[in-house]
C-alpha positions as CSV (number, residue, x, y, z in Angstrom):
1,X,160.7,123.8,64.1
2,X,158.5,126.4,63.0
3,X,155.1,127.2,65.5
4,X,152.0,128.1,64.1
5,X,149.8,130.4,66.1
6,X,146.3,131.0,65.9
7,X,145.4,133.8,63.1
8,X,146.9,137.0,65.0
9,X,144.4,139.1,62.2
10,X,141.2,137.2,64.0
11,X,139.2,138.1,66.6
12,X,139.8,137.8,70.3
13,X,137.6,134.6,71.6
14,X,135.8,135.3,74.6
15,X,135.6,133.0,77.8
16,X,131.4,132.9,76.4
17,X,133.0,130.3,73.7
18,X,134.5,127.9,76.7
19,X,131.1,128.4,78.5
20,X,129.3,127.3,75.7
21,X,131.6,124.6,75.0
22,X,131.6,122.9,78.1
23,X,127.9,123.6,78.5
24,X,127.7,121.5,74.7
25,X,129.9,118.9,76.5
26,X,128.2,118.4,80.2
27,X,124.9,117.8,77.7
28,X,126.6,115.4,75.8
29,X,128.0,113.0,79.0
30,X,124.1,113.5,80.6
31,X,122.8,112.3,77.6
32,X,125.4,109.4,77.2
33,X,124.3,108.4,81.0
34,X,120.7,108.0,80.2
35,X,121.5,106.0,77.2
36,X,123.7,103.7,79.2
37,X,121.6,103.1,81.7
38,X,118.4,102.6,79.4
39,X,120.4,100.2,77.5
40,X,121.4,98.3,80.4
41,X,124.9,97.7,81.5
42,X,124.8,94.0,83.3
43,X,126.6,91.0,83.1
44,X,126.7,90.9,78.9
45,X,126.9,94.6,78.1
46,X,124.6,95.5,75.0
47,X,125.9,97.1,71.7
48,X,124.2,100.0,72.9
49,X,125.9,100.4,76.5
50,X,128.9,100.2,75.0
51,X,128.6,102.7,72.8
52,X,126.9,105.2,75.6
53,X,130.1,104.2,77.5
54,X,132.1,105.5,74.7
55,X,130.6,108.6,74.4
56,X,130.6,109.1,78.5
57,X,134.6,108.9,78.4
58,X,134.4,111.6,75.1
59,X,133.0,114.1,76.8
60,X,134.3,113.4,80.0
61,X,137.9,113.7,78.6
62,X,136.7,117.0,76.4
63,X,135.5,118.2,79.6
64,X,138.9,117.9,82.0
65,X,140.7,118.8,78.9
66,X,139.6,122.5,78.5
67,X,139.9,122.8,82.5
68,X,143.0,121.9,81.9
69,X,143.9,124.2,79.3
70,X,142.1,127.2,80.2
71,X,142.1,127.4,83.9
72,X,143.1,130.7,84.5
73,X,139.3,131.6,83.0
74,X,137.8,129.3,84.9
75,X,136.8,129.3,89.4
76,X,140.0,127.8,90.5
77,X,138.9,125.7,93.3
78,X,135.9,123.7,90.8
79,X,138.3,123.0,88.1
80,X,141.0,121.3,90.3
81,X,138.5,119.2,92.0
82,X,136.2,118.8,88.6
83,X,139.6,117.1,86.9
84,X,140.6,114.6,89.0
85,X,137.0,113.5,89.2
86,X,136.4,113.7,85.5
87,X,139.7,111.4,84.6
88,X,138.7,109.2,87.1
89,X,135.5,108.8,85.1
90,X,136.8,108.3,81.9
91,X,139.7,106.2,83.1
92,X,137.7,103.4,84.9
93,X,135.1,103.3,81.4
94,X,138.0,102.7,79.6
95,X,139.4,99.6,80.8
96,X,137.1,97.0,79.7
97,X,137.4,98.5,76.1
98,X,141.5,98.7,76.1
99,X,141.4,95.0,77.3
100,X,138.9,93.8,74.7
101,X,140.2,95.8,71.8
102,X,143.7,94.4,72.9
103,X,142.6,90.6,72.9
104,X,141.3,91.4,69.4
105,X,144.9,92.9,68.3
106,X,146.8,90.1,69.8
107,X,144.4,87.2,68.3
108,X,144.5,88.7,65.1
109,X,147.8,89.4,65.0
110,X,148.6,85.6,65.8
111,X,146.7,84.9,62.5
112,X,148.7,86.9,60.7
113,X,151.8,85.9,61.3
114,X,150.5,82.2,61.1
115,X,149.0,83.0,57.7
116,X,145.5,82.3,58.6
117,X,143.1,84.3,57.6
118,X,141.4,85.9,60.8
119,X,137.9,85.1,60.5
120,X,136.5,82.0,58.7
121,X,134.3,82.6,55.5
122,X,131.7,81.3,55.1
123,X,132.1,78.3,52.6
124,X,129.5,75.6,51.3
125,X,127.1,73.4,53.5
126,X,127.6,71.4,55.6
127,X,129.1,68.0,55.1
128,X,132.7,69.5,53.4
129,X,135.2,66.8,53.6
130,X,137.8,67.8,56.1
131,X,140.2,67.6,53.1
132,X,139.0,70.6,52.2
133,X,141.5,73.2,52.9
134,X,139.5,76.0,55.8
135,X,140.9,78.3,58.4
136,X,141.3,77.4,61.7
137,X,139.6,78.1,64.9
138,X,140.6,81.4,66.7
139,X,142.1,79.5,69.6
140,X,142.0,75.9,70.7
141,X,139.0,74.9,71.9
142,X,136.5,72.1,71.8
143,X,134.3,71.7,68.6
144,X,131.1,73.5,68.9
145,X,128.1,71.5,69.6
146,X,126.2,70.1,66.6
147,X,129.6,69.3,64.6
148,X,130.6,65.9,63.2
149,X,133.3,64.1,65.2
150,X,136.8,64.8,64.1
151,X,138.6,60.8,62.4
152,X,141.0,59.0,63.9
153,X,142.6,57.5,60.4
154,X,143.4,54.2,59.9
155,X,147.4,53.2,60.8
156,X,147.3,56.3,63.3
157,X,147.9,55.9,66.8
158,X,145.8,56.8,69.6
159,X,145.5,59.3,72.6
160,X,147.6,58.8,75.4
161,X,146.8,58.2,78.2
162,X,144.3,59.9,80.5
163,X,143.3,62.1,77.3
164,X,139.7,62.4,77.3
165,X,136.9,62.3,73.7
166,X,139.2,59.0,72.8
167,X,138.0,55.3,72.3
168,X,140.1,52.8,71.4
169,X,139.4,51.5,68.0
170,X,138.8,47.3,67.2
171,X,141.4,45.0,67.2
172,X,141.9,41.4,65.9
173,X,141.2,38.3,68.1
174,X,144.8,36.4,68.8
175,X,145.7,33.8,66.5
176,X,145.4,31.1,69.5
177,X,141.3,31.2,68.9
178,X,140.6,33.0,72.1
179,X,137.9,35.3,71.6
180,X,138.5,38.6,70.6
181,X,137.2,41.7,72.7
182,X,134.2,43.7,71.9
183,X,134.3,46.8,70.0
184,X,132.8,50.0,71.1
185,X,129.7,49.7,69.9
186,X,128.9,46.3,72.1
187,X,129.5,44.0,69.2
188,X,132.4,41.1,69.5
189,X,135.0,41.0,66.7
190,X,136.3,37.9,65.3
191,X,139.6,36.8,64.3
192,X,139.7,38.6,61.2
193,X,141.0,41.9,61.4
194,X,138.9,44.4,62.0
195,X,138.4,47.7,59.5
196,X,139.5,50.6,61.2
197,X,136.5,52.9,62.5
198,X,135.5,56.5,63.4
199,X,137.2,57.5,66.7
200,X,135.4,60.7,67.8
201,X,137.8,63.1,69.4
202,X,137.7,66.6,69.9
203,X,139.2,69.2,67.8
204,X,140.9,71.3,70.7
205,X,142.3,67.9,71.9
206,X,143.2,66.7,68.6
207,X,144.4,70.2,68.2
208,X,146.9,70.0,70.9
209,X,148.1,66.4,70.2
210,X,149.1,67.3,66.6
211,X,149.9,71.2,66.7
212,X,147.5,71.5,63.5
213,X,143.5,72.2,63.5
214,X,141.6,71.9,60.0
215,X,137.7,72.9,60.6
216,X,135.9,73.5,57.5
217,X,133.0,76.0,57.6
218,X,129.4,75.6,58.1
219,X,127.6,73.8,60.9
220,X,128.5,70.3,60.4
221,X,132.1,71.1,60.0
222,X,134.2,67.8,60.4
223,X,137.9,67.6,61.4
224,X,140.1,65.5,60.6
225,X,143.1,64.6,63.4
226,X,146.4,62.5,63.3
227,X,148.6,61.8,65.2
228,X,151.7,63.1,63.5
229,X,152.2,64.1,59.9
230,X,152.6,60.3,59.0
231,X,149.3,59.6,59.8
232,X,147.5,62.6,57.9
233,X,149.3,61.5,54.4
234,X,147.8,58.0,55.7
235,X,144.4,59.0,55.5
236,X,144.7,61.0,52.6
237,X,146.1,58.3,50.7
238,X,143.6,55.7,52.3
239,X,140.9,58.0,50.6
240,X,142.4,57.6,47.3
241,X,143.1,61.2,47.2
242,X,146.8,63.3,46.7
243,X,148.9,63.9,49.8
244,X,148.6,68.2,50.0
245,X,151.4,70.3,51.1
246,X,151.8,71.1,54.4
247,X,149.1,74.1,55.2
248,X,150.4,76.8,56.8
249,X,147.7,78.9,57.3
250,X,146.7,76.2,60.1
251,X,147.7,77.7,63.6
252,X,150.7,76.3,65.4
253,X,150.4,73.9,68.9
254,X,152.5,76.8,70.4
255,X,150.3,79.7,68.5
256,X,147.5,78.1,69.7
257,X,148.4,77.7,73.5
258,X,149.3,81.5,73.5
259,X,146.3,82.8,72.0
260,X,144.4,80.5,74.2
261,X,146.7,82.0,77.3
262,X,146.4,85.7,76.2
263,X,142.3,84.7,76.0
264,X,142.5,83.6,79.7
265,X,144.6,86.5,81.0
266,X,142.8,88.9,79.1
267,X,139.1,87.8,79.5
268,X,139.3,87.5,82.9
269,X,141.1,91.2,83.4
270,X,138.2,92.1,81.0
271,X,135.4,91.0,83.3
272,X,137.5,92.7,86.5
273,X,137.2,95.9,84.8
274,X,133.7,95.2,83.6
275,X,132.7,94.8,87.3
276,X,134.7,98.0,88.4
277,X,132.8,99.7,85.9
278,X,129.8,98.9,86.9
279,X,130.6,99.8,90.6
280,X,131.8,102.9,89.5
281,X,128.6,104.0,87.7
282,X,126.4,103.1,90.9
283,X,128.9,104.7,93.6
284,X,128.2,108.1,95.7
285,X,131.8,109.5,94.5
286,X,130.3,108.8,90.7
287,X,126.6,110.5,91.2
288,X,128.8,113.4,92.9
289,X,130.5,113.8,89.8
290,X,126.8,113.6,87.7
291,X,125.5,116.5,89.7
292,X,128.1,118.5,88.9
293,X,128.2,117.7,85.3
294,X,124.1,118.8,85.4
295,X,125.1,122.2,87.1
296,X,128.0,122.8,84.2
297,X,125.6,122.2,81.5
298,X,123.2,125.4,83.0
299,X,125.9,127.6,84.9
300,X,129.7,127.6,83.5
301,X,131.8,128.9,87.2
302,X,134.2,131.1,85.5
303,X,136.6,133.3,87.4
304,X,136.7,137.4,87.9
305,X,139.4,137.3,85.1
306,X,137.3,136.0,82.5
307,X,135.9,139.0,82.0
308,X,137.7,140.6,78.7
309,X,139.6,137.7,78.4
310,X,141.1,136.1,75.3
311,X,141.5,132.5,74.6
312,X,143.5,132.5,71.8
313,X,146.6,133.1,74.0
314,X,146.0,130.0,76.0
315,X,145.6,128.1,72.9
316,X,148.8,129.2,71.7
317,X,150.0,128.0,74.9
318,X,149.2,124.3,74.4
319,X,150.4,124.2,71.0
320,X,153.7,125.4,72.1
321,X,153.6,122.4,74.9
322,X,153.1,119.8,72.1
323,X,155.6,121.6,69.7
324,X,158.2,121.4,72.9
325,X,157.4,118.0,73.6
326,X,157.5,117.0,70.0
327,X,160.8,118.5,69.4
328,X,162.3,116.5,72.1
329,X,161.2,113.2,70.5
330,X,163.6,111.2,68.2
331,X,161.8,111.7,65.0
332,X,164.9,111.8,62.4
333,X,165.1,108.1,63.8
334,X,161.4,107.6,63.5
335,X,162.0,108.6,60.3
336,X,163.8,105.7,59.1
337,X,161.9,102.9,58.3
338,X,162.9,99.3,60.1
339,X,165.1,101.5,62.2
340,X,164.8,98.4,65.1
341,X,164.5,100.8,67.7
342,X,161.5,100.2,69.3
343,X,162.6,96.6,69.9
344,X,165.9,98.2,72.4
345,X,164.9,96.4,75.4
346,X,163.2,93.8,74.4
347,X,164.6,90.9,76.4
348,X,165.1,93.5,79.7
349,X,163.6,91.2,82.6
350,X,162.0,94.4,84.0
351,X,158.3,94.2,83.5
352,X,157.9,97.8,83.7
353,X,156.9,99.4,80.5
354,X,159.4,100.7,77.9
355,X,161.0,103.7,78.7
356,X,161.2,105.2,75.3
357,X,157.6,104.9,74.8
358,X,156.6,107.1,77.8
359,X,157.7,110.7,76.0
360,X,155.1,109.4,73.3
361,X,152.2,108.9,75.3
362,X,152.7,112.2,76.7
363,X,152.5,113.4,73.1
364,X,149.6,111.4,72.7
365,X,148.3,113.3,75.5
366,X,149.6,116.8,74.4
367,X,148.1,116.7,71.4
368,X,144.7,115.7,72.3
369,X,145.0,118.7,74.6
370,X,145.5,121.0,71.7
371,X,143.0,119.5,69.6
372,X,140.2,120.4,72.1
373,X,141.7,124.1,72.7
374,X,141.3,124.6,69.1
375,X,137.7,122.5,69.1
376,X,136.7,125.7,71.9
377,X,138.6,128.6,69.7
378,X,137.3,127.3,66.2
379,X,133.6,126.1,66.9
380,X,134.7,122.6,66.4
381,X,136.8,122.5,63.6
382,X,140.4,121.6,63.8
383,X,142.9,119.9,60.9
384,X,142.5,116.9,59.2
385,X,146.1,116.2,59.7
386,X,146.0,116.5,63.3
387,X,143.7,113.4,63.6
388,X,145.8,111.5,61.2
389,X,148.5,112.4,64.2
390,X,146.7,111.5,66.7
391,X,145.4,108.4,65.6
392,X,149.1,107.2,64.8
393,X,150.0,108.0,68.4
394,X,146.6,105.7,69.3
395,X,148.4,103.1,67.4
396,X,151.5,103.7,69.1
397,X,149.6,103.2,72.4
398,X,147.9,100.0,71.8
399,X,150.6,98.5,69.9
400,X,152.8,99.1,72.6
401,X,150.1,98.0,75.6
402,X,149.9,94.6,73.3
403,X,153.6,94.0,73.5
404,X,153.6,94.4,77.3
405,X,150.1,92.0,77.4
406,X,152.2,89.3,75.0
407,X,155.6,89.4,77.2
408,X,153.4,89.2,80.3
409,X,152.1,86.2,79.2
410,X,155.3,84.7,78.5
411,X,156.6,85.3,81.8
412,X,153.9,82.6,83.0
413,X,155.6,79.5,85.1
414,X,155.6,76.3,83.5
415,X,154.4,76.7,79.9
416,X,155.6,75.0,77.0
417,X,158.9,76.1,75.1
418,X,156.3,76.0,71.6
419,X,153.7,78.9,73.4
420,X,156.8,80.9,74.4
421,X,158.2,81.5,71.3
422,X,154.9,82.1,69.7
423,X,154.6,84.9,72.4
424,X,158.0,85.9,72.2
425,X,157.3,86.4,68.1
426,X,154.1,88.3,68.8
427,X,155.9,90.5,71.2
428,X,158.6,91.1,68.4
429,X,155.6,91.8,65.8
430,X,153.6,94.3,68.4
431,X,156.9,96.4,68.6
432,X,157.3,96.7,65.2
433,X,154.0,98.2,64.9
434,X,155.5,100.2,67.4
435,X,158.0,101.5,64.9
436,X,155.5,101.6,61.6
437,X,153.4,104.2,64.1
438,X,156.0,106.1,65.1
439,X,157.3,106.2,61.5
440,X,153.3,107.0,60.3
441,X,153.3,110.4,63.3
442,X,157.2,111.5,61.6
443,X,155.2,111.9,58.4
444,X,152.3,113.3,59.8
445,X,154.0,115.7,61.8
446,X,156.1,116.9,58.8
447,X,152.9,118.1,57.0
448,X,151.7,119.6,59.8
449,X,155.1,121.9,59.9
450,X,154.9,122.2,56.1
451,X,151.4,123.5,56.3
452,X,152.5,126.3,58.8
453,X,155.5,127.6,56.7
């Protein structure tokens, strides 16, 4: 595969362009820091914290990236305890991002192959019949507060037992003449048969009792609940309206249970990593670390040798490492679209993550490294097609952390045979987005080499 090296014609670039770089960088993550902790970073983190958070990890991985990558200029006994510290940093910050941004893929995901759409639009005001075609909630839950009751339809039958937001509707007095019992509202019934009334029951229960959940937009959403498919063309017809075709866009019993599962699991390692966060950020190890970033962004430690050196050389350096690394992936399979091969292993009962997808993430990793060397050599500047690159591989990543998050939740004890094949069908999804991202870096790669010939 052909290697392209840095301009041989140019310039040597002094160790003064790493100094200034990192000193560029080490301002950045100080400045980040006051923003995050002017913004506040409690219990609920702000729109701002999270963004300051960001931008702490972006520097802080810029930072223990050139160390990396041009050590030899740099005091050898700062950089190799500055790195460890630095990925420690940006590690920890990143957690409660990867497991919120990884809820959000799997959720959405779940829609998708449901044929909902992911977010409900906003439709007309309140009152909408629950006829009225809507999509569904995100994930079983309870109706929110201020929404009309979801109807128990006449004919239907009711809740069973021990199934709470149910009442039992009237019934007839016998035919003996012995009083009838009250209905709900106090009142007694006679022997004439009552008409059928309004049950109030929650969506999420009615939800899980039918496997269906219509909720029409607005605040006064109603839904509408049967129990069975019987009982909805029941109430359609009892309305004097046409029975509609099954809906599809409305999520699954067992596509609900997951996605409410994957919410649990993944909320509460969300708020784990939220609260490791924020021990981080106030620990001695963590202001260590600050004071050293405030002394890089005045005084750069670089080594005797940095004197008349040339960076260009250790640039090259990296971009051979990716090239290597590269070469040893299986692209002329990538290549081939629906190729299956990211789903090898799919049923292994190891929990351990895929083996094939390892050599990728160290790609992932390679070529970030090369895109900061050439950020220090070039002022900044690097190829467009080396972010299109990278952010395939960043697909590759998360597609392939969702597929481990989805077969981890199938591997609970005791849930239903519906929820497991939901998951097991949002595992298959997640590693074909596996394979469309590795196919999406074949092609990116290729221009990259055609642009060097």
């Amino acid at each position: 595969m052909a290697q392209r090296h840095l301009d041989p014609t140019a310039g040597p670039v002094p160790a003064d362009a790493l100094a200034g770089y990192l000193r560029a960088q080490a301002t950045e993550f100080l400045r980040a820091l006051r923003l995050h902790r002017e913004t506040g970073a409690g219990a609920a983190a702000s729109e701002g914290s999270v963004e300051a958070a960001r931008a702490l990890r972006r520097a802080a991985r810029r930072v223990s990236g050139s160390l990396h990558t041009f050590q030899p200029v740099l005091d050898p006994d700062w950089s190799e305890a500055m790195r460890p510290e630095l990925a420690w940093v940006s590690g920890t910050l990143a957690l409660e991002h990867a497991h919120a941004s990884r809820l959000q893929q799997l959720l959405l995901a779940l829609h998708r192959l449901s044929g909902a759409a992911p977010f409900p639009p906003q439709g007309p005001a309140a009152g909408t019949t629950a006829r009225t075609a809507a999509p569904p909630l995100p994930r079983d839950r309870p109706a929110p507060a201020g929404s009309a009751p979801a109807t128990v339809p006449a004919g239907a039958t009711g809740a069973a037992p021990g199934r709470t937001g149910t009442a039992p509707c009237d019934t007839p007095a016998p035919a003996d003449g012995t009083p009838g019992r009250t209905d709900t509202a106090g009142r007694a019934t006679t022997g004439r048969t009552a008409p059928a009334r309004a049950t109030p029951v929650t969506a999420g229960a009615a939800a899980v009792r039918t496997g269906t959940m219509t909720n029409a937009p607005g605040r006064g959403s109603t839904a509408t609940a049967a129990a069975g498919p019987r009982g909805s063309a029941l109430a359609v017809a009892a309305a004097g309206g046409a029975v509609p075709a099954p809906d599809r866009g409305n999520l699954t019993v067992g596509a609900a249970k997951a996605g409410a599962l994957l919410d649990r699991q993944l909320t509460l390692a969300r708020t784990r990593a939220h609260s490791t966060a924020l021990q981080a950020l106030g620990s001695s190890r963590f202001h260590a670390v600050a004071d050293k970033v405030a002394v890089l962004a005045s005084e750069v430690p670089l080594s005797p040798a940095a004197a008349g050196a040339d960076l260009r050389p250790l640039a090259d350096a990296a971009r051979d490492r990716l090239t290597d690394a590269v070469a040893a992936l299986p692209l002329l399979t990538a290549g081939s679209p629906y190729n299956a091969e990211a789903l090898i292993h799919g049923l292994s009962p190891d929990p351990a993550p895929h083996p094939q997808d390892a050599p990728w993430h160290q790609v992932r990793l390679l070529l970030r490294l090369h895109r900061y060397a050439l950020e220090v050599v070039h002022a900044g500047r690097h190829p467009g097609s080396l972010l299109d690159a990278g952010e395939a591989l960043d697909r590759h990543r998360d597609a392939a952390e969702a597929a481990a998050a989805a077969a981890q939740a199938a591997r609970t004890p005791r849930i239903a045979p519906a929820t497991a094949y939901a998951l097991g069908v949002l595992h298959a999804d997640q590693r074909h987005e596996v394979e469309a991202a590795r196919y999406a870096f074949q092609r990116c790669w290729q221009k990259e080499v055609i642009g060097t010939l």
